[in-house]
C-alpha positions in Angstrom: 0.0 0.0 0.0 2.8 2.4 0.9 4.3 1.6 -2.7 1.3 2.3 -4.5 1.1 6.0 -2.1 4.4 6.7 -3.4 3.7 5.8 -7.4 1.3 8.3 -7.5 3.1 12.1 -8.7 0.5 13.9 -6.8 1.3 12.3 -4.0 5.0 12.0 -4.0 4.6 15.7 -4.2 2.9 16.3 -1.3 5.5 14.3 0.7 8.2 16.5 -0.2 6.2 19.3 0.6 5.1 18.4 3.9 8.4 16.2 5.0 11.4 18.0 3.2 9.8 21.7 2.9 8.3 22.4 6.2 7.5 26.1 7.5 10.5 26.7 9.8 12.8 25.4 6.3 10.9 28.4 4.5 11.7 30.5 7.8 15.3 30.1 8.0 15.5 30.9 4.3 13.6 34.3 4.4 15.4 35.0 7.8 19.2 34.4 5.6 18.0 36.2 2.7 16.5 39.4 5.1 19.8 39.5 6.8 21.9 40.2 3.9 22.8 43.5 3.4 20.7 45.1 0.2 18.5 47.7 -1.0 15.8 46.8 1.4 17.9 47.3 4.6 19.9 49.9 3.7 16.9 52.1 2.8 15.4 51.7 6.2 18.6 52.3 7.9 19.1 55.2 5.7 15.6 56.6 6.6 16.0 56.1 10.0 19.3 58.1 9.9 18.2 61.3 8.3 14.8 61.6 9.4 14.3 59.6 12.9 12.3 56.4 13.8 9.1 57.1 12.6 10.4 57.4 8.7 12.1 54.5 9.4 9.2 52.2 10.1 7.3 54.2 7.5 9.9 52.7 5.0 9.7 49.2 6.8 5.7 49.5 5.9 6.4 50.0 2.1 9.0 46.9 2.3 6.4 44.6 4.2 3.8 45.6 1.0 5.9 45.4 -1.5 6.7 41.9 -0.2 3.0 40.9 -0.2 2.6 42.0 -3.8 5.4 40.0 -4.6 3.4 36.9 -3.0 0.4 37.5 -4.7 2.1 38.6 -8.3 4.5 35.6 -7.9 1.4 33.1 -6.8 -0.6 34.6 -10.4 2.4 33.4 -12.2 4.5 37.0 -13.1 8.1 35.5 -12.3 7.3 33.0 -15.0 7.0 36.0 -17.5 9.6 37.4 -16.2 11.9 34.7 -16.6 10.1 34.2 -20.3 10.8 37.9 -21.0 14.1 38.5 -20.4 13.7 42.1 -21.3 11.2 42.9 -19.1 13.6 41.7 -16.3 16.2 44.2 -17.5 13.9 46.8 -17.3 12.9 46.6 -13.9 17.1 46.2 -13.0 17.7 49.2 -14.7 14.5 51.2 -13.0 15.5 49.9 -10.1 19.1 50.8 -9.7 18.5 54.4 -11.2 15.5 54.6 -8.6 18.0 53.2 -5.6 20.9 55.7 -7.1 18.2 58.6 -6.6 17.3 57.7 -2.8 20.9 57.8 -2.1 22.2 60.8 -3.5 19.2 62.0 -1.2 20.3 60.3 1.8 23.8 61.9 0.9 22.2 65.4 1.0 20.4 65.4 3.8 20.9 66.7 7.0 22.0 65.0 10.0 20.1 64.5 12.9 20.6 65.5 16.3 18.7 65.8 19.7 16.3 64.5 21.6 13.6 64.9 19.2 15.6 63.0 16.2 13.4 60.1 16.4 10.4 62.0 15.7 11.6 64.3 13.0 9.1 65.8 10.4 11.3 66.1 7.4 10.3 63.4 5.5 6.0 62.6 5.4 5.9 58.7 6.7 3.9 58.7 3.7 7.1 59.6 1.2 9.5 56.7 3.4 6.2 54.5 2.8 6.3 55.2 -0.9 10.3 55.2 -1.5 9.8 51.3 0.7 7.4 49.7 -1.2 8.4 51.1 -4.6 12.4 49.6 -3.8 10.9 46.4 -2.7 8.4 46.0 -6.4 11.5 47.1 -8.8 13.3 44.4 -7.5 13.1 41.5 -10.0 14.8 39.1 -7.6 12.1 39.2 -5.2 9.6 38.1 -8.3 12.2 35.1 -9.0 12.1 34.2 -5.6 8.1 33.7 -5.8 8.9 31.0 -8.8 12.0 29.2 -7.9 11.6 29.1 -4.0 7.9 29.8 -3.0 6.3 27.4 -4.6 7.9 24.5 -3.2 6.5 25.3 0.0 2.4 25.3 -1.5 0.5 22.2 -1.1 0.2 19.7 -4.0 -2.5 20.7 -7.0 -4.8 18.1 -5.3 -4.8 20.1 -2.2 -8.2 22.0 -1.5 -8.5 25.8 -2.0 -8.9 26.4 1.5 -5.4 24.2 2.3 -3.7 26.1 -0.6 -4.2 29.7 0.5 -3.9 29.1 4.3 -0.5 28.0 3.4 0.2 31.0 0.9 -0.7 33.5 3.2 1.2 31.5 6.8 4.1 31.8 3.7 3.3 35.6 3.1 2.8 36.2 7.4 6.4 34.3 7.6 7.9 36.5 5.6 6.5 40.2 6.5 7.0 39.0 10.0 10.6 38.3 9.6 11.3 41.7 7.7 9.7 43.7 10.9 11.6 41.6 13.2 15.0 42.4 11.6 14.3 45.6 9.5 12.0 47.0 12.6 15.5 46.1 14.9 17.6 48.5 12.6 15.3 51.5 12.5 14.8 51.3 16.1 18.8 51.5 16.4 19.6 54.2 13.6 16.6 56.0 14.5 17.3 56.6 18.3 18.2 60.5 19.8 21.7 61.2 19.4 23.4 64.3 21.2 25.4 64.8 17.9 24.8 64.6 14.2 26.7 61.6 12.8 26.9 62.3 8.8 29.4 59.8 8.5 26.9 57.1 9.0 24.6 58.6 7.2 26.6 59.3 4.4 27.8 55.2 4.4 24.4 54.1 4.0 24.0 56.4 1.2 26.8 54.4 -0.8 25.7 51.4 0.1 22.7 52.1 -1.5 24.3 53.6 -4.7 26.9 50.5 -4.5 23.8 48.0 -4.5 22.3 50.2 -7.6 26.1 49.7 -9.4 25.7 46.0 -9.1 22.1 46.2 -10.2 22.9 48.6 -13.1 25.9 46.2 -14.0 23.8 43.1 -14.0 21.7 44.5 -16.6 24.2 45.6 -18.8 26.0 41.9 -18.6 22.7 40.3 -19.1 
């Protein structure tokens, strides 16, 4: 009986999904890839340095939405055209490293802050850090990959029921925002907090990290 289980391909699927792919393997994935240095930290970092915690967060909002557009866009099949359209791939590199090389030459710009009201700065709307988040996070043509090559592992088999498919899509989708406040929310908190100087210096590092991460992008494009 167990070798007749296993001859079926629906089935064999759904073993490697639920044996070899569990949630906490999908966890410690997102949790290596949100670690990494990129355009996603670095802009929350940034934000947090020149215009206090609440910009910060503000920017970690945009990230987390931009990452559940990804789900859904990546669950409706867009990686696929992505990877059938190379074009359209270098198109979103190139928009997104000029886009990144933009934010940074304003993070390089603006002032430092100092004092005890630092982390509650108006100089930037939370709506603008929102915006600049969530618009980093959907030019990122990576992130659409990961929703075909990675993401779909994880989903049950096609003979799963609708209601067993999308209550694992969205624990997949709650997995990953969760980890991006957890680590993201971390940084903003500690770039964000009242300092009795100005530290430009920092500031100013973030802001070529995030023109160094667009000179990769930009360069990827132009190899591919």
């Amino acid at each position: 009986m167990v070798e007749g289980a296993a001859s079926h391909p629906h089935q064999r699927w759904a073993l490697a999904v639920t044996e070899s792919n569990p949630l906490w393997l999908y966890f410690l994935l997102v949790a290596g890839i949100v670690a990494l240095p990129g355009m996603d930290m670095a802009l929350v970092t940034g934000s947090a340095l020149a215009h206090g915690r609440r910009a910060g967060f503000a920017a970690l909002g945009g990230i987390v939405a931009g990452g559940l557009v990804h789900v859904g866009l990546g669950v409706a099949g867009l990686g696929l055209l992505l990877q059938a359209w190379p074009a359209l791939f270098n198109g979103l590199l190139v928009a997104g490293a000029a886009y990144v090389a933009w934010l940074a030459w304003g993070l390089w710009c603006a002032p430092a802050l100092a004092g005890p009201d630092a982390s509650a700065a108006p100089g930037r709307p939370a709506r603008q850090a929102f915006a600049s988040g969530a618009l980093t996070c959907l030019l990122n043509p990576k992130a659409y990959l990961f929703g075909v090559a990675v993401f779909p592992q994880f989903l049950p088999p096609p003979g799963a029921s609708a209601t067993d498919w999308w209550a694992r899509a969205l624990g997949l989708a709650a997995i990953t925002a969760s980890t991006q406040v957890a680590v993201y929310g971390g940084l903003a908190l500690l770039a964000g907090r009242p300092r009795s100087a100005p530290r430009p210096h920092l500031q100013r590092g973030v802001a070529l990290l995030l023109a160094g991460t667009a000179a990769l992008t930009l360069a990827q494009a132009w190899r591919a």
